[in-house]
C-alpha positions, 0 to 999 in steps of 0.5 A: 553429546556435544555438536562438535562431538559428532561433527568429530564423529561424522568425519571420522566416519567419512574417512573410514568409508572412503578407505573402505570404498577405495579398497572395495572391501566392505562386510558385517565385519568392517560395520562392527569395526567401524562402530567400534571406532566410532565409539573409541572416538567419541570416548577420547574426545570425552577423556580430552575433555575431562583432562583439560577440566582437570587441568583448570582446577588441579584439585582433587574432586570430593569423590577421589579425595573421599576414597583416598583418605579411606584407603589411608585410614584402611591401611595405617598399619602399613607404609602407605607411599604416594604411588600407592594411594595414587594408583588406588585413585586412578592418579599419577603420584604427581598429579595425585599429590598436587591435587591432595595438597591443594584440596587439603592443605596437607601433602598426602605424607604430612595427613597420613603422619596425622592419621597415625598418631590419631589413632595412636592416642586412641588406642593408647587409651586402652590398657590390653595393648602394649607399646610395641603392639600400637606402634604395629597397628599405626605403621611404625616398624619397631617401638623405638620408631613409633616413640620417636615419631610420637615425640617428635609432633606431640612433644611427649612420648607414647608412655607419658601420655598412656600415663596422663589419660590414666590418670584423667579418667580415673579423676583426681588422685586423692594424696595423704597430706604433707608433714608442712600440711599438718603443722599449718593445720596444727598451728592453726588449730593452736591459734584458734583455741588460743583466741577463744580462750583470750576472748572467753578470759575477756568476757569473764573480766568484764562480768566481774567488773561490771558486778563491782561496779553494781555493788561500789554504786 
């Protein structure tokens, strides 16, 4: 408590006590009222207080932007507004979405597109969901809204990427060789047992040459 919390305090009191004296009206019941003033007074100053810090520095502390982005992450499959989360918090919408894009860099709209496409991914990952279930769970009203939306930031649709991760986690798929692969093989092959031959024809001429040589000498 502040000294000028209680000099507040004190000349609210004065004032209350000169009212009460001039209507010569004093009991247990005008103590409790007064305590109850005096304490109303103290919390408003504390209140005053705590807007003008918050006027200083608009962001969100670390405790109100913790408990937004749980109330996001709680209630993806849902349309989320502002007002919503910003009543959750204790916040105008306003003051609320000022805060949260100051401390993230992100309006609260853009953050809660990327919380559902987040999970989107994951549970496209898994096979016993089907499209139109996903799109349910992220939020979206229909398949064809959650396919647009997925399109849109991704560059690709909720199918095509349920495709890859398929295919990423079952490694590479092994694929039976083209007709070109077995010609290349083929003339390949061709072509080394017609070296081996010219070389093993090469060395047989020269066996007998040099054996020639040897009887003519």
């Amino acid at each position: 408590m502040t000294l000028s919390k209680v000099e507040h305090a004190l000349g609210m009191m004065r004032i209350y006590l000169v009212e009460c004296a001039t209507q010569n009206d004093w009991g247990d019941h005008r103590a409790d009222e007064l305590a109850r003033t005096i304490a109303a007074c103290l919390r408003q100053t504390t209140e005053e207080s705590n807007q003008k810090a918050a006027e200083r520095d608009p962001r969100l502390s670390r405790d109100v932007l913790r408990r937004a982005v749980r109330f996001v992450n709680d209630n993806l499959d849902s349309k989320l507004k502002w007002d919503e989360i910003a009543s959750d918090v204790g916040l105008d919408p306003f003051t609320f979405g000022r805060g949260f894009k100051l401390s993230t860099g992100m309006t609260p709209h853009q953050y809660i597109i990327r919380c559902r496409l987040r999970r989107a991914m994951k549970l496209l990952a898994r096979e016993d969901l089907n499209l139109a279930d996903i799109a349910l769970a992220v939020g979206c009203s229909c398949q064809s809204h959650f396919t647009t939306l997925f399109r849109k930031h991704l560059g690709t649709t909720p199918g095509a990427f349920r495709m890859a991760a398929r295919e990423r986690s079952q490694g590479p798929v092994r694929r039976p060789p083209s007709i070109a692969a077995n010609v290349a093989r083929h003339i390949r092959d061709t072509a080394s047992l017609a070296l081996a031959r010219s070389a093993n024809g090469c060395e047989a001429r020269l066996v007998g040459a040099a054996t020639r040589l040897q009887n003519w000498t």
